[in-house]
C-alpha positions as CSV (number, residue, x, y, z in Angstrom):
1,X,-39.9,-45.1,-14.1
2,X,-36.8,-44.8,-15.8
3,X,-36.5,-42.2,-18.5
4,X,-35.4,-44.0,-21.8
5,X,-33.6,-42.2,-24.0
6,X,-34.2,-44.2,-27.2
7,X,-38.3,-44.2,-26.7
8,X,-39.7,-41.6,-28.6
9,X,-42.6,-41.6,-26.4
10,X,-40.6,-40.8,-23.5
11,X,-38.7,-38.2,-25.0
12,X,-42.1,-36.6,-26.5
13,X,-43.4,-36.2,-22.7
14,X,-39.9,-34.6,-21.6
15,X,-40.1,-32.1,-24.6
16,X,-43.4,-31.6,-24.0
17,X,-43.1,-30.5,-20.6
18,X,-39.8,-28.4,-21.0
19,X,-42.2,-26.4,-24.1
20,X,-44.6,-25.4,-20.7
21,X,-41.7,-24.6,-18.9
22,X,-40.2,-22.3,-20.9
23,X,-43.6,-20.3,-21.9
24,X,-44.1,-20.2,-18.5
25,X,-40.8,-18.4,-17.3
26,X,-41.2,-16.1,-20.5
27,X,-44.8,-15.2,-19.5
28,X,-43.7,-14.9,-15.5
29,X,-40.4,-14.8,-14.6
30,X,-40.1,-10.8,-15.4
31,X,-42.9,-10.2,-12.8
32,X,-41.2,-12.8,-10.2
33,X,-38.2,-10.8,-10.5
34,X,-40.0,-7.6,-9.3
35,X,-41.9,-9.3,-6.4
36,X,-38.7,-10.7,-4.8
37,X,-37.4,-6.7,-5.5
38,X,-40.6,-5.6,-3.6
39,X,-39.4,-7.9,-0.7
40,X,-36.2,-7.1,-0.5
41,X,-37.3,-2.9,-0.8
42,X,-39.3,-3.5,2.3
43,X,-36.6,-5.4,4.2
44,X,-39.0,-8.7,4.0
45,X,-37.7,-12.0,4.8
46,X,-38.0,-14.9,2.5
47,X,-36.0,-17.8,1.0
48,X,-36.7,-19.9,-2.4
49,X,-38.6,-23.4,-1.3
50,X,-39.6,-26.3,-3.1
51,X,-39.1,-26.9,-6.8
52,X,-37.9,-23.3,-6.9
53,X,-34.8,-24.2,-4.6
54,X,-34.5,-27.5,-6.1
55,X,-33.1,-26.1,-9.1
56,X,-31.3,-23.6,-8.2
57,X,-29.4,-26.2,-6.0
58,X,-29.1,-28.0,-8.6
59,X,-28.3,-26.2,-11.7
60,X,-28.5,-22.3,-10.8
61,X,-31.4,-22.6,-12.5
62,X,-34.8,-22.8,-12.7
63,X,-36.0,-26.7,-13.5
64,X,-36.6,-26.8,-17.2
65,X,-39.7,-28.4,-17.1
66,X,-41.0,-26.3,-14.0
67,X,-44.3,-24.3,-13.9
68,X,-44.7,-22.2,-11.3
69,X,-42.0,-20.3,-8.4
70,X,-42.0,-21.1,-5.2
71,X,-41.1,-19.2,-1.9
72,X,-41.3,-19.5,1.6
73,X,-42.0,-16.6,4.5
74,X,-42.9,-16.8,7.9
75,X,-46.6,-15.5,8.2
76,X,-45.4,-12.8,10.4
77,X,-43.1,-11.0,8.1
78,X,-46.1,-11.3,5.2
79,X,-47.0,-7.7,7.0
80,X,-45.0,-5.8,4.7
81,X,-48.0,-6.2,2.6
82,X,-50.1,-4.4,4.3
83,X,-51.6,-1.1,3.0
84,X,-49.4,-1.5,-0.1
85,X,-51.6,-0.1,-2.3
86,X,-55.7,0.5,-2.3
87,X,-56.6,-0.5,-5.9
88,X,-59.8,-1.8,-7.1
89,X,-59.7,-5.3,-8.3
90,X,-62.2,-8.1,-7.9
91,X,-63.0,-12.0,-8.6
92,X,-64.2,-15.3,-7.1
93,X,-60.7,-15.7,-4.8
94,X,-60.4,-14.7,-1.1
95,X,-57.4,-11.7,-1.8
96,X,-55.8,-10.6,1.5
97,X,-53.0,-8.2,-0.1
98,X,-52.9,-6.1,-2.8
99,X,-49.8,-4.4,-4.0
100,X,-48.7,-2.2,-6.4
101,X,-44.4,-2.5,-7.3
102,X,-42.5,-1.6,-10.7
103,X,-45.0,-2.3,-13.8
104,X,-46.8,-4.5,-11.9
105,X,-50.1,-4.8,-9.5
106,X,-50.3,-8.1,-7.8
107,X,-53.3,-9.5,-5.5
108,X,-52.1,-12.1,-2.8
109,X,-54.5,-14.4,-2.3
110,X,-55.7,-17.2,0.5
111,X,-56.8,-20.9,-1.3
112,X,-58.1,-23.4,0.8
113,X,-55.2,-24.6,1.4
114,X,-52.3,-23.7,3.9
115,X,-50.4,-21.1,1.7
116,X,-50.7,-17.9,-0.1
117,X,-50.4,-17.3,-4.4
118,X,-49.0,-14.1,-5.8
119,X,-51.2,-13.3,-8.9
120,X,-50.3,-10.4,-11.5
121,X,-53.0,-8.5,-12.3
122,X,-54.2,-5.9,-15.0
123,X,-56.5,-3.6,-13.0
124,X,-57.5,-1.6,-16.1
125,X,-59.5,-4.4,-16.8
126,X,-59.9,-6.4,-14.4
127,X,-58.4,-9.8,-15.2
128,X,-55.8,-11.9,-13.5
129,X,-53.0,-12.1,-15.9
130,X,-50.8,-15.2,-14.1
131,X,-49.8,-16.9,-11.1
132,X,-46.4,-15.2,-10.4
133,X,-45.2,-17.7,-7.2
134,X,-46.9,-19.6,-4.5
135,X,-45.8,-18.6,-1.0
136,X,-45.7,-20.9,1.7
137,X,-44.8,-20.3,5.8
138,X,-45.2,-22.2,8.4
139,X,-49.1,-23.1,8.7
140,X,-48.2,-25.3,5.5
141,X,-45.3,-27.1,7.3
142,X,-46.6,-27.6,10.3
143,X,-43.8,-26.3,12.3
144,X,-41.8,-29.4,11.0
145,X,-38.9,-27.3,8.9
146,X,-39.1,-23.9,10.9
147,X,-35.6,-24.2,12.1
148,X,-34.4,-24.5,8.7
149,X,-35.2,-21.2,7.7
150,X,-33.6,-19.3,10.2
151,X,-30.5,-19.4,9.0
152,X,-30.5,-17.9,5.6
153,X,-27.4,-18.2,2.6
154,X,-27.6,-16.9,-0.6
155,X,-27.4,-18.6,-4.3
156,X,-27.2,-17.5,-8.1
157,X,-30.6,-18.8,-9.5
158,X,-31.4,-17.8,-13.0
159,X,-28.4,-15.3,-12.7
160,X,-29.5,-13.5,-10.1
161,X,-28.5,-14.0,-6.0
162,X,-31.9,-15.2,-4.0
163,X,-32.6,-16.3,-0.4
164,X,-32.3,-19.7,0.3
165,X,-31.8,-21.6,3.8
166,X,-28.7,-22.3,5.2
167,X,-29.6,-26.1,5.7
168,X,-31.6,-26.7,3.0
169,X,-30.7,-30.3,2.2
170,X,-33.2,-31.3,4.8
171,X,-36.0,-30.1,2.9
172,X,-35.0,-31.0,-0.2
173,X,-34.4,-34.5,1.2
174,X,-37.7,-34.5,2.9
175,X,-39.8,-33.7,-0.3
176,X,-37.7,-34.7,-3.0
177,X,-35.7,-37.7,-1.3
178,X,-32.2,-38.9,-0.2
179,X,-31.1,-38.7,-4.2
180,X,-32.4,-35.7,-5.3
181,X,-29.0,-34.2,-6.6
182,X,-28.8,-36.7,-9.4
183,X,-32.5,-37.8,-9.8
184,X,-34.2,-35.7,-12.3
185,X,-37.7,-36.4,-11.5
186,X,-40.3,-34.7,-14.8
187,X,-43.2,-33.1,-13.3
188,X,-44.9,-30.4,-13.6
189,X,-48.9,-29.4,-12.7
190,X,-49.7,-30.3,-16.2
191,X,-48.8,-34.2,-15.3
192,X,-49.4,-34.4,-11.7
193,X,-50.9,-31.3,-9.7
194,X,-47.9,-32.1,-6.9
195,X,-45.4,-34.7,-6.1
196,X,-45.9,-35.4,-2.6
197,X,-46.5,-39.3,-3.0
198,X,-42.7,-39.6,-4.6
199,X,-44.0,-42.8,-6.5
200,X,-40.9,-43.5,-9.1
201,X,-43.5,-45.6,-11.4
202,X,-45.9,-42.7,-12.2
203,X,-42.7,-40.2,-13.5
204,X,-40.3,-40.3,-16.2
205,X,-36.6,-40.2,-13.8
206,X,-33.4,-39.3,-15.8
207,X,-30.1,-38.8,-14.6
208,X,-27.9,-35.4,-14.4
209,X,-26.4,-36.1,-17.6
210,X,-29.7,-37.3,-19.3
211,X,-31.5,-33.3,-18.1
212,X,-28.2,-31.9,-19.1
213,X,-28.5,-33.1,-22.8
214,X,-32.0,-31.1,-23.0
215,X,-30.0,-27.7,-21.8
């Protein structure tokens, strides 16, 4: 629905949403940081995907409201994980990497879905400390988008140059829709767990300028 600038109730749900946001990039973005650094040590290939290249086509910048980082890598260049590092770490999820970069350990992880989630880790005692990104590649798209990522640009996103593809208005166009430049849709896992069904009814939509006067 239409975001309503004079509704309290409205602009309760935005604020409340942009208050996750931004304890989440303080608790995660640091360790984000280094596991795109990791990549980029090992010559990996990757580009930013999803919400995560939403905003920084948009705005440089990660969505305000956003709650998690989002990358994409073909499942065949996810071998510069291997033998990374031989740390002991354990729990109730299916971890097919561990690595060990900077100040952080990370385990990599296989839900049953079709991607991969990056999780920081304190080893010492044994706990998992957040969910630095989600990784996706092409199992998850079902070979519908491959061709877009071939062809790789790069772009300032939170201040920093990242990976994105060359022709990435088809994706954006395919998950967000035809008007995502200027609709500002607010959703995060806290109010819907994803946005695949792109009902307008079940989200608060504001326009560019509307977001902007929250920055």
């Amino acid at each position: 629905m239409k975001y309503d600038a004079n509704s309290s109730t409205h602009r309760n749900v935005v604020l409340d949403a942009i208050t996750r946001g931004k304890k989440f990039e303080k608790q995660v973005y640091p360790s984000f940081v280094n596991f795109i650094e990791f990549i980029q040590k090992q010559n990996g290939k990757y580009v930013l995907s999803s919400g995560t290249l939403l905003g920084c086509i948009r705005n440089n910048k990660r969505i305000l409201w956003d709650d998690d980082f989002d990358i994409f890598m073909f499942e065949k260049h996810m071998t510069i994980f291997n033998s990374q590092s031989d740390f002991s770490f354990t729990c109730d999820k299916d971890i097919r990497y561990k690595i060990s970069y900077g100040n952080y350990n990370y385990i990599i992880t296989k839900p049953p879905y079709d991607f991969y989630q990056v999780w920081c880790v304190d080893i010492i005692n044994n706990k998992i400390l957040n969910k630095t990104m989600d990784i996706f590649c092409e199992m998850y798209y079902q070979n519908c988008r491959i061709p877009w990522y071939t062809h790789i640009s790069m772009e300032m996103f939170n201040g920093r140059l990242y990976n994105i593809p060359l022709n990435y208005d088809d994706e954006l166009k395919a998950c967000y829709g035809n008007n995502y430049m200027n609709e500002y849709v607010c959703c995060n896992h806290e109010i819907a767990s994803v946005y695949y069904d792109q009902n307008k009814e079940k989200y608060l939509i504001m326009t560019k300028d509307e977001y902007n006067s929250f920055c």
